[in-house]
VOGU-3710 file (C-alpha; in Angstrom, 3 decimals, decimal comma):
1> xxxxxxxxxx> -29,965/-9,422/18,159  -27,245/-7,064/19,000  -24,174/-7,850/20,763  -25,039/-5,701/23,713  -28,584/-7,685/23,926  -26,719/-11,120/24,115  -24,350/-9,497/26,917  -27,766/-8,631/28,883  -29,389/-12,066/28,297  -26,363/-13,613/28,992
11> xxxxxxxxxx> -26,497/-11,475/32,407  -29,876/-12,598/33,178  -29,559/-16,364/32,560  -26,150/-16,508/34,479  -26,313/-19,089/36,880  -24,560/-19,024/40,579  -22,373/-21,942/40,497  -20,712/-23,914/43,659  -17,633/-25,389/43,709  -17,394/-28,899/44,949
21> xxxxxxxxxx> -14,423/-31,494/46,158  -15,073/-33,814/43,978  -17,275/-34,782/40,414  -18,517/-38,334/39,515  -20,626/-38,431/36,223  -22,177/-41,107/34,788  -19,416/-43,398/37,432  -16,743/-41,406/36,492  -14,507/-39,383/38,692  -13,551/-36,390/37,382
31> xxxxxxxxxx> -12,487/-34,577/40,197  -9,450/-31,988/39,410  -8,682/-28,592/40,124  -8,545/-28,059/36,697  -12,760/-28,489/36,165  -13,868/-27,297/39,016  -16,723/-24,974/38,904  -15,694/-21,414/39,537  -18,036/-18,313/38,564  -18,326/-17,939/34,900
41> xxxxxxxxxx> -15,412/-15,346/34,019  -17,060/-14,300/30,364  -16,150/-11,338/29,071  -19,493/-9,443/29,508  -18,442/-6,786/32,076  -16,357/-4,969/29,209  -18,007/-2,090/27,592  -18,203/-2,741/23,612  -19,292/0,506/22,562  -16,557/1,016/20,489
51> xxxxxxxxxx> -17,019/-2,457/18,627  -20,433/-1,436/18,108  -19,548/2,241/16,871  -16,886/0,831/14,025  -19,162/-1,491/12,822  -21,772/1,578/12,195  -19,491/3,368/9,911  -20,065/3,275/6,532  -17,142/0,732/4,814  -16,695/-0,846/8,478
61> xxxxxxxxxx> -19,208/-3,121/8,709  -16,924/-6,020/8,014  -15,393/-5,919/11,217  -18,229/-7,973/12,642  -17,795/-10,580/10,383  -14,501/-11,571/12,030  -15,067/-14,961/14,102  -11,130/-15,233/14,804  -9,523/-17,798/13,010  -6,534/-15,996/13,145
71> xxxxxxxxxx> -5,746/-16,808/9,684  -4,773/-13,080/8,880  -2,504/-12,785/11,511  0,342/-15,176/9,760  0,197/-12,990/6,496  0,153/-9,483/8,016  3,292/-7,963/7,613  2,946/-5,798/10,108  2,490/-9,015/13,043  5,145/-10,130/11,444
81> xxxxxxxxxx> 7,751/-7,237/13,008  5,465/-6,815/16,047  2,182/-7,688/17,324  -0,927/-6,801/14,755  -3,471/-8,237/12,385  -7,350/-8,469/12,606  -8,083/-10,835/14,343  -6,058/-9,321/17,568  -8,098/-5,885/16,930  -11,090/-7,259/17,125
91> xxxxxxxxxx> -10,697/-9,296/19,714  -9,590/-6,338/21,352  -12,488/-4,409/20,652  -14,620/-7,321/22,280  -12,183/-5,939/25,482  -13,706/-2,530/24,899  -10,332/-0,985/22,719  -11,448/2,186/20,980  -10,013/1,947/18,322  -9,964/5,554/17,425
101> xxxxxxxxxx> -7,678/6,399/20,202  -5,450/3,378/19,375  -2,341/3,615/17,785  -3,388/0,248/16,066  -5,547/2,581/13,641  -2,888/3,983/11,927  -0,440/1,207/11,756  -1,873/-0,967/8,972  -0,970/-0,765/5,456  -4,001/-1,603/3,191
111> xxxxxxxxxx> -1,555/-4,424/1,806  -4,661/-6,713/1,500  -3,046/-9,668/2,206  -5,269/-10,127/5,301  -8,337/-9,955/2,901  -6,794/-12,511/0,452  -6,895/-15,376/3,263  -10,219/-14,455/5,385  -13,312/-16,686/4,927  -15,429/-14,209/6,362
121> xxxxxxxxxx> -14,005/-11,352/4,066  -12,797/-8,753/6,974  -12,076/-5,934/4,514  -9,110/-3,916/6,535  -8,833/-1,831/3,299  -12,246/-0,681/3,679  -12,352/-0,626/8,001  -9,511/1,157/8,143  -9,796/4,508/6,060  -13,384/4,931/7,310
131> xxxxxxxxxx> -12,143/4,452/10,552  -9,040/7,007/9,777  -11,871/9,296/8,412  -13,664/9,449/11,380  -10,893/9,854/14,264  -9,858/12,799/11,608  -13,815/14,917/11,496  -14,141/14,075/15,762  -10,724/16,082/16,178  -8,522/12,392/17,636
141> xxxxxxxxxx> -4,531/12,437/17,649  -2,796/12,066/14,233  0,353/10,987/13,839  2,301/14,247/13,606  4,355/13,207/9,949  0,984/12,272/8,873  -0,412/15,893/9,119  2,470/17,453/7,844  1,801/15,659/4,687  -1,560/16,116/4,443
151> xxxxxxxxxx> -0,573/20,102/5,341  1,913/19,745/2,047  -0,928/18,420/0,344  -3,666/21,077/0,924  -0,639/23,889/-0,078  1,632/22,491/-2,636  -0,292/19,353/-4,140  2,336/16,602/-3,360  3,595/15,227/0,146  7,163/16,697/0,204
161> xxxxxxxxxx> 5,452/20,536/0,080  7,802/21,431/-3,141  6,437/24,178/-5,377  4,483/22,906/-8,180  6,487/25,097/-10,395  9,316/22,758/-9,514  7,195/19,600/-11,025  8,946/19,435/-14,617  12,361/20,390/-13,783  12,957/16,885/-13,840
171> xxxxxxxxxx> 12,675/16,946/-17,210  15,387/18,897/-18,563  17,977/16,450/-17,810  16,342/13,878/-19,699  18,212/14,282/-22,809  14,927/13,717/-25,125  11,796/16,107/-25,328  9,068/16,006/-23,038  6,010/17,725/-24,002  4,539/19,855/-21,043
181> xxxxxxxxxx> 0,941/20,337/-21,956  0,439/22,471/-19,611  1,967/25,248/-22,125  1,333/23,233/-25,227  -1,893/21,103/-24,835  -1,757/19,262/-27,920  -3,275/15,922/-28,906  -1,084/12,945/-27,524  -1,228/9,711/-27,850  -0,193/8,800/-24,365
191> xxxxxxxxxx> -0,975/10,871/-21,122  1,654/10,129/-18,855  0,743/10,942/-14,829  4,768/10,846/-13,682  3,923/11,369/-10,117  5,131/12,563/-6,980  8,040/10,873/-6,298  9,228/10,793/-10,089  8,969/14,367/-10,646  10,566/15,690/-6,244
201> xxxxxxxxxx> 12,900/12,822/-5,204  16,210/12,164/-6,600  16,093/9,034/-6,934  12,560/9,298/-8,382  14,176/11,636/-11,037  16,261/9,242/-12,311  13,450/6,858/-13,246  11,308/9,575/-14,430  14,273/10,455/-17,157  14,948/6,539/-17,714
211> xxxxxxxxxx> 10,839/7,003/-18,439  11,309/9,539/-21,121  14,225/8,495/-23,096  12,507/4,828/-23,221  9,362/5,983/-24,217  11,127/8,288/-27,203  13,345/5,320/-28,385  9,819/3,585/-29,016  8,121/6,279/-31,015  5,522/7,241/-28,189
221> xxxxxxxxxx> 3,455/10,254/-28,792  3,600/11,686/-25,162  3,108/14,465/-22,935  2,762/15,786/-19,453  0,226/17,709/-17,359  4,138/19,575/-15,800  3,312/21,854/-13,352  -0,248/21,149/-13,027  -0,577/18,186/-11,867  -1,073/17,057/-8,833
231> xxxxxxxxxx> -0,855/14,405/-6,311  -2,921/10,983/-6,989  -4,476/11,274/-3,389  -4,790/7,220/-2,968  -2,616/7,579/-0,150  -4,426/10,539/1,522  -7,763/8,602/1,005  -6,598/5,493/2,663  -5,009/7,617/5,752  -8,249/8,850/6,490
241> xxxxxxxxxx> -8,193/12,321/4,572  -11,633/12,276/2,173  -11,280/15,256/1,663  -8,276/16,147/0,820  -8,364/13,047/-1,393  -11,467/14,616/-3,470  -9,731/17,994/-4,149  -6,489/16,869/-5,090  -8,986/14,133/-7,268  -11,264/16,921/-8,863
251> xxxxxxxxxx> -8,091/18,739/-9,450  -6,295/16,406/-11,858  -9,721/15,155/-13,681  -10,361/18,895/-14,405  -7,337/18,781/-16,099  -7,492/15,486/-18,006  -10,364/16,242/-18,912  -9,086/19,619/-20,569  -6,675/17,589/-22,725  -6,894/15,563/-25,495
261> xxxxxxxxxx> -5,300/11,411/-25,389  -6,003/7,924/-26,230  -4,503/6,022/-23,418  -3,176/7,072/-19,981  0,265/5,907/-18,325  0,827/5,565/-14,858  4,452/5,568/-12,805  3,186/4,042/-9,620  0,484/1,339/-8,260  -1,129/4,182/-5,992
271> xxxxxxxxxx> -1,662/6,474/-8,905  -2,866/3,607/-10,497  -5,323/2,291/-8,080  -6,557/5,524/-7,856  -7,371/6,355/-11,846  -8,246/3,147/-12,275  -10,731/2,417/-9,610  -11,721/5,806/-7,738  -11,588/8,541/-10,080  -14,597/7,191/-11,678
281> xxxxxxxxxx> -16,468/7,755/-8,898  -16,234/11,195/-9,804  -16,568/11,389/-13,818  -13,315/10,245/-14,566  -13,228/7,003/-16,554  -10,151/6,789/-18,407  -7,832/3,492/-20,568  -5,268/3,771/-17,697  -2,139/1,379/-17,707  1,149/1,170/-16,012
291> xxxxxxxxxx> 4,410/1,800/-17,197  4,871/-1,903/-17,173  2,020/-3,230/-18,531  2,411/-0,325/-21,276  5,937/-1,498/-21,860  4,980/-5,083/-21,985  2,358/-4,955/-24,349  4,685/-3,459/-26,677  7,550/-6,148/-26,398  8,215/-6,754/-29,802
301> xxxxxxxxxx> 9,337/-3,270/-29,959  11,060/-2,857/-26,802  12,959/-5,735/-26,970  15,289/-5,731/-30,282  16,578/-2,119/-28,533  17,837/-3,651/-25,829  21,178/-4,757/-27,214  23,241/-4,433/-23,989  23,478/-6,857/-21,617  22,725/-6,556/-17,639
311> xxxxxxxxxx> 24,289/-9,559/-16,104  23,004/-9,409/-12,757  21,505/-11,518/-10,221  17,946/-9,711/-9,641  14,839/-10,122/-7,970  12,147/-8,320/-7,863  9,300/-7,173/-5,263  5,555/-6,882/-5,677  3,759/-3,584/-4,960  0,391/-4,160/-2,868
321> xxxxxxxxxx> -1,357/-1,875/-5,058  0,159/-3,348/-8,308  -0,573/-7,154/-7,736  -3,181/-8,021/-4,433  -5,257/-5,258/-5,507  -4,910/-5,059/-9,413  -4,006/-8,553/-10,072  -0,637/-7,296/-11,974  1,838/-9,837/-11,428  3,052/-10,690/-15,078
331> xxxxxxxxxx> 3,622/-7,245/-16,795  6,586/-6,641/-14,806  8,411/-10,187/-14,444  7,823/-9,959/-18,621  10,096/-6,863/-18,916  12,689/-8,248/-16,116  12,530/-11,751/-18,457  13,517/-9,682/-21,399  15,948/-8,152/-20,188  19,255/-9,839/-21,703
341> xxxxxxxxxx> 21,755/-11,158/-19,655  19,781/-11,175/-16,286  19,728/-13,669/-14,098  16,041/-13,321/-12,570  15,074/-15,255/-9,288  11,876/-14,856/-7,008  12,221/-14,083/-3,436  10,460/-16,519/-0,666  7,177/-14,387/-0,507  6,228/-13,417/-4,200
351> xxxxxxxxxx> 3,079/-12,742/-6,373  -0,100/-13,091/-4,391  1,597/-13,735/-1,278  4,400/-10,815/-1,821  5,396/-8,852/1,297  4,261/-5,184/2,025  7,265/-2,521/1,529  5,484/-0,550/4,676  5,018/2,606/2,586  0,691/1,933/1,666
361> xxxxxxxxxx> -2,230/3,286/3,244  -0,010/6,294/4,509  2,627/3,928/5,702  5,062/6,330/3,597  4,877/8,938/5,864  4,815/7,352/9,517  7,941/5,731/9,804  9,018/7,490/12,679  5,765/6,307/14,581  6,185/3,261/13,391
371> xxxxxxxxxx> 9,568/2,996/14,757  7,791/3,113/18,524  5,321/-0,227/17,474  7,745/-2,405/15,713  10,681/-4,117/15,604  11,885/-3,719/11,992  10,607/-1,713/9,641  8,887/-3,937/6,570  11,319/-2,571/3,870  14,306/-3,863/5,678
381> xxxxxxxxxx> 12,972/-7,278/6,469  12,452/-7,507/2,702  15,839/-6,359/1,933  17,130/-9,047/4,076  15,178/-11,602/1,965  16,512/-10,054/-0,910  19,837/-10,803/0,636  18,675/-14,291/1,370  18,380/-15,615/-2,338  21,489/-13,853/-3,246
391> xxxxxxxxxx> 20,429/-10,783/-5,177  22,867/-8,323/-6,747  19,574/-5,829/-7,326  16,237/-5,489/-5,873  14,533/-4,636/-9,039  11,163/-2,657/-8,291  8,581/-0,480/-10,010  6,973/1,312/-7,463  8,091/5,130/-6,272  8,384/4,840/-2,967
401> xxxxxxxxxx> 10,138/2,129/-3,184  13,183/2,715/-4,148  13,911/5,441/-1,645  12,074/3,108/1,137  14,340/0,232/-0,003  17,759/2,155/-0,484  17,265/3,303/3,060  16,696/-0,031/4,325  19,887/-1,306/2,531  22,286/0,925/4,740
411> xxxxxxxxxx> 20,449/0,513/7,979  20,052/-3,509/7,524  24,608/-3,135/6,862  24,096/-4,420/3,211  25,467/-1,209/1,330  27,360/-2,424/-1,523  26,255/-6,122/-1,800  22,435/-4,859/-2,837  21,613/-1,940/-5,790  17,781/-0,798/-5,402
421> xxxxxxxxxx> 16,887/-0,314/-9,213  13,117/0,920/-10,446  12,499/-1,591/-14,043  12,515/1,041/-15,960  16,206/2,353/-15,489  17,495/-0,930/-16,327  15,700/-1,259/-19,062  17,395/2,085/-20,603  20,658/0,977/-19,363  20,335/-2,030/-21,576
431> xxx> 19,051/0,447/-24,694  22,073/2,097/-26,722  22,241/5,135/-26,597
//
């Protein structure tokens, strides 16, 4: 029976009810204002068309599972610095929301924390990109940074609309070799997929370098796709763009493919996610790791070259895409326990329960609009935790987040007493050169 039957039944059977002075059952008086029989005031005079139309999309179905328990809404980050979760959509949808013309649609991360709690399995990271899809192909607002990046996308293959040419220039301040097998395709013995951030942002290019000279210090056999590659398109899948998602996809398989490897190493979660678990979808299976559970599994290298010390009080956050939705939580607190010298604490909300840094599911690229629906953006009330167990440096391993996190360290007033640092640059701090 479909929810709009029950509303009709419901309709049918109502009763007409009349209100009375006073109530004695069973020789009890239970007279009150506060039971006195008024008209039934159900919510059956709302139109649920919209409920009815989510739970129709392919991936979306879960929405109907929800039976509000309201469990979700004390994880979700984004409730958290405003008013979100679930278990408030749907009920909202019962109200006759559209969600498509909400800006509720584009506000959620895809942290899956949400999903890790719910009894009735209420997949958001499903709902919402199908949902994102849709609103897309029937023409609805988009957030206006949100289609510039997918614009950058279509054109230049990464977010910031930089010239692919530009990809590798990263490299040549690295101080070691980097094989570009884009000129050279030779046989490697690692593939490494450096990434958006790594290869445009500054900060990113400091990592990406740290990257190279720790990989050469260990004897790696590595190489680069340079210029062609392209971005992961994770993010553009999960904001709604399929199709965008699939070229940039076919793109960089066509070109693995081409190439010849044993392993493949990954600089962020997204990328990660994406190799890992989508790419196959379309013909590309590949033994995908990242960096840090490359690095990790070759400890008993790594750590007899780390003979300088890094006394600092550190902490580190989870990536969403790293731990809830990879289960990596110990390759990374490894490396940060090796690391000698360091004085290594957790922060409140850590591991499975670790809080969202804002930038998944397109996050990255809408902090502007979420400026208008929140009260704090998610990096900097992580920053402030950070703060809270009395962290020197917020030790990460993500690229976004160490731009996302830097920024939140000067608008939160903490310049100076907090250092955002990716793993892998302290790690070749600590490595003579």
């Amino acid at each position: 029976m479909t929810f709009k039957t029950m509303v009709r039944k419901e309709k049918e059977q109502k009763s007409s009810f009349v209100e009375k002075d006073s109530a004695i059952v069973d020789g009890i008086d239970i007279s009150g204002h506060w039971n006195k029989m008024y008209q039934p005031r159900e919510v059956m005079n709302y139109d649920v068309t919209p409920l009815e139309d989510l739970r129709a999309l392919p991936g979306a179905e879960s929405i109907g599972n929800c039976y509000q328990c309201a469990q979700c809404i004390g994880v979700c980050p984004i409730d958290n610095v405003g008013d979100y979760g679930p278990r408030k959509i749907y009920r909202k949808l019962q109200l006759g929301m559209d969600l498509l013309e909400s800006a509720d649609l584009w506000q959620c991360t895809t942290c899956m924390n949400c999903l890790r709690v719910c009894p009735k399995e209420v997949n958001m990271i499903d709902i919402m990109p199908a949902a994102r899809e849709k609103a897309i192909l029937d023409g609805k607002e988009v957030p206006a940074e949100l289609q510039e990046m997918f614009q950058n996308c279509a054109e230049y293959g990464n977010p910031m609309g930089e010239s692919p040419r530009k990809r590798a220039r990263w490299a040549k301040k690295a101080d070691v070799e980097v094989k570009d097998l884009s000129k050279n395709p030779e046989p490697v013995d690692v593939l490494w997929f450096v990434g958006d951030y790594y290869a445009y942002h500054g900060r990113g290019n400091d990592a990406a370098q740290a990257m190279a000279r720790v990989l050469t210090k260990l004897g790696v056999n590595f190489g680069t796709l340079g210029a062609e590659e392209r971005c992961d398109g994770d993010s553009q899948r999960l904001a709604g763009e399929k199709g965008l998602y699939e070229m940039l996809a076919e793109h960089n398989i066509e070109k693995f493919n081409s190439l010849e490897f044993k392993k493949m190493v990954v600089s962020g979660p997204h990328a990660y996610n994406a190799i890992k678990n989508e790419y196959p979808k379309m013909g590309g299976t590949y033994d995908v790791d990242h960096y840090t559970q490359f690095l990790s599994a070759m400890m008993d290298k790594l750590k007899p070259l780390m003979t300088k010390e890094f006394a600092k009080k550190v902490t580190f956050h989870d990536p969403c895409y790293l731990g809830r939705h990879n289960g990596e939580y110990e390759a990374p607190r490894t490396l940060l326990n090796a690391i000698p010298g360091i004085q290594f604490s957790e922060m409140f909300r850590n591991k499975e329960q670790g809080y969202c840094c804002g930038g998944g599911g397109g996050g990255m690229w809408l902090d502007g609009f979420m400026a208008d629906n929140i009260n704090e953006r998610l990096s900097e009330n992580r920053v402030k935790e950070a703060i809270a167990v009395g962290a020197e440096v917020l030790a990460v391993c993500c690229p976004y987040e160490v731009s996302r996190f830097e920024d939140a360290v000067k608008s939160t007033g903490n310049e100076g007493k907090l250092e955002v640092l990716d793993i892998i640059e302290i790690i070749d701090r600590c490595i003579e050169e």
